[in-house]
N, C-alpha and C positions, 0 to 999 in steps of 0.2 A: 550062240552069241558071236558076232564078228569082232573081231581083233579091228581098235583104230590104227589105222597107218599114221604116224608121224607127218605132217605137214612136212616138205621140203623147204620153206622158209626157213623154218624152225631148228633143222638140222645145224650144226655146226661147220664152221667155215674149215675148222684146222689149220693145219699151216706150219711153219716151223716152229718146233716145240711145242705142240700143241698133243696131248696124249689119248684124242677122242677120235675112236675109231672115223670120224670123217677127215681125218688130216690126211693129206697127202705126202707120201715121201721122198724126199729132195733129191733124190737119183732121179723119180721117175719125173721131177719136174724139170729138175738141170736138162734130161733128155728132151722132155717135149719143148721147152724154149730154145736148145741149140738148132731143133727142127726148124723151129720158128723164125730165126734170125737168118740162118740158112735159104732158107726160102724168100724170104723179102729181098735177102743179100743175091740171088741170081738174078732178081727182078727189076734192081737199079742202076744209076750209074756211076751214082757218088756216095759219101759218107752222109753227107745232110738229106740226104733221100730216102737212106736206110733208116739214120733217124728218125724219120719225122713217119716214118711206114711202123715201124716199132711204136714211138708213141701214140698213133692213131689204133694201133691194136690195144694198148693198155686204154686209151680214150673210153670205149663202151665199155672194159670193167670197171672202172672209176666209176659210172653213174649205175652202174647194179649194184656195185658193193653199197653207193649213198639208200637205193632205195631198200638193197637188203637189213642194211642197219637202221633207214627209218621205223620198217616195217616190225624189225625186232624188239625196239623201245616204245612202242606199243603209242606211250604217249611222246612219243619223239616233236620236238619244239625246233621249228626250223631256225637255224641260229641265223642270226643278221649283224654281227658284231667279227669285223674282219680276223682279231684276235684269236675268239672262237675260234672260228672256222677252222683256223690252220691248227690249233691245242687238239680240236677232233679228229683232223687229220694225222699227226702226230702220234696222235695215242690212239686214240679207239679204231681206228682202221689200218694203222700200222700192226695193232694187236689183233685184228678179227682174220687177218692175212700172213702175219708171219710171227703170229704168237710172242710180239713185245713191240712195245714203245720203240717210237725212232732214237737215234742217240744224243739229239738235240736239234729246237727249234732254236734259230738266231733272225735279229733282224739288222739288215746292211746298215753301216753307220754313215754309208755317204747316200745311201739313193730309200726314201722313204717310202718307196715303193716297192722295194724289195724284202722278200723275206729267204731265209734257210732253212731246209731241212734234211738233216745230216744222218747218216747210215753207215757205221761203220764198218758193217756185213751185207751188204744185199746182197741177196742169194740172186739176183740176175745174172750179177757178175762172180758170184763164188768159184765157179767151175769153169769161166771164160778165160782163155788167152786171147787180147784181142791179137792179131799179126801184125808186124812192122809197115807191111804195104795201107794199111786201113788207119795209120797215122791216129787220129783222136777218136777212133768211134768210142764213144760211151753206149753200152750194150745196157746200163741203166732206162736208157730213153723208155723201155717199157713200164717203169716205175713212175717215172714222169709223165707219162700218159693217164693213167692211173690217177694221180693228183689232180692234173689237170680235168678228168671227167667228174670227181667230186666235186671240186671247187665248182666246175662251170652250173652241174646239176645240184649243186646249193646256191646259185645267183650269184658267186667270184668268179668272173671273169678274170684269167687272169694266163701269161703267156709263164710254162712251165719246161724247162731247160733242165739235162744229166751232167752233172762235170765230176770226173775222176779228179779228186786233188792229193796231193800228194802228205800224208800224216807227217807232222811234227813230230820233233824228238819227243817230247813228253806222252803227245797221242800213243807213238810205236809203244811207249815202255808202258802204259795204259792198259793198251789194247791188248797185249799180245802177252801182260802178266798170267804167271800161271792161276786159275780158277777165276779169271778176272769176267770171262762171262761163264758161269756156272748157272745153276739150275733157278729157273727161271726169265733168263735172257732169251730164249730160243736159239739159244746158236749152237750149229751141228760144224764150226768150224776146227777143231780140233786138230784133229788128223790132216790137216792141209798149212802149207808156208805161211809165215807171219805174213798178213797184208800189208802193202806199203802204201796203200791210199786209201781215203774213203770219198764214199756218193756223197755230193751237195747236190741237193737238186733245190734250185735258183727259182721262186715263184716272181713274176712279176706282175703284181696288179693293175689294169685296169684304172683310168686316172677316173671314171668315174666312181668304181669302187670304191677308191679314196675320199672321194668328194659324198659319199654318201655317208661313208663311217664317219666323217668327222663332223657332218651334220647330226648325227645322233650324239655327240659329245656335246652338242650344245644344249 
């Protein structure tokens, strides 16, 4: 009698914190993304080029991970409610990739077009010193890439931006409280410096986008 193989859909994503033999271990990703950066970084000739080379590489995992995760809800309901969209983004593919919910959704109170989504550990940047000559790179961008190919490959168009901001006194004492991410956050940050900023990464939608969602409110 033959032994079934496991679908590879099926298998599990892993990720940080994640305890199922498909998780990947954050050395050996820190490593293969310093590669990563490395390489696009000989290839350019400014900082907005890097970026936009780094988001184009998270681009096509954004739209695998959407169709990995349709594929796994079997009866997956493509959501059309802009809200959604980004609640799933947030939670269920920040969780299928790094084993927890992002640290908050926010939405700008002056541009209605804008949404936030905040990280108070990406592991893009956990193991990154950007250097003084590279002025703002956000080494996030490949996270933002990422968003950006869900949202497009769920029908948000939308333009998706990395900015390091710098924590608030309340965030640091938050953040950096002892057992303050314990077991079940996925955070393998422990053993490294208190951070002094976290990822906002800035969605901006699409004025049709807009104009569609609030035609369903009516």
């Amino acid at each position: 009698m033959s032994r079934s193989t496991p679908n590879i859909l099926d298998r599990p994503l892993g990720g940080r914190g994640a305890r199922s033999e498909g998780s990947v271990s954050t050395s050996a990703f820190a490593y293969l993304y310093s590669e990563l950066v490395q390489y696009h970084q000989s290839r350019v000739a400014s900082i907005s080029e890097l970026e936009r080379r780094l988001e184009s590489s998270g681009y096509g995992v954004g739209l695998k991970v959407l169709e990995l995760l349709a594929y796994r809800a079997r009866e997956y309901k493509r959501e059309t409610r802009l809200m959604n969209i980004l609640q799933f983004v947030s939670s269920a593919v920040w969780k299928s990739l790094f084993g927890k919910a992002a640290d908050s959704l926010e939405r700008s109170i002056d541009h209605a077009d804008e949404f936030m989504i905040v990280d108070y550990e990406p592991i893009t940047s956990m193991y990154v010193s950007v250097p003084s000559d590279l002025g703002q790179l956000s080494v996030d961008a490949y996270l933002s890439g990422i968003i950006a190919g869900v949202l497009d490959g769920a029908g948000f168009t939308a333009r998706v931006t990395a900015h390091s901001v710098t924590l608030e006194e309340h965030e640091v004492s938050a953040n950096n409280a002892p057992n303050a991410n314990s077991s079940g956050s996925g955070s393998v940050n422990n053993n490294l410096p208190p951070r002094k900023d976290k990822a906002v990464f800035l969605v901006k939608f699409a004025p049709e986008i807009l104009e569609r969602d609030a035609t369903l409110d009516r």
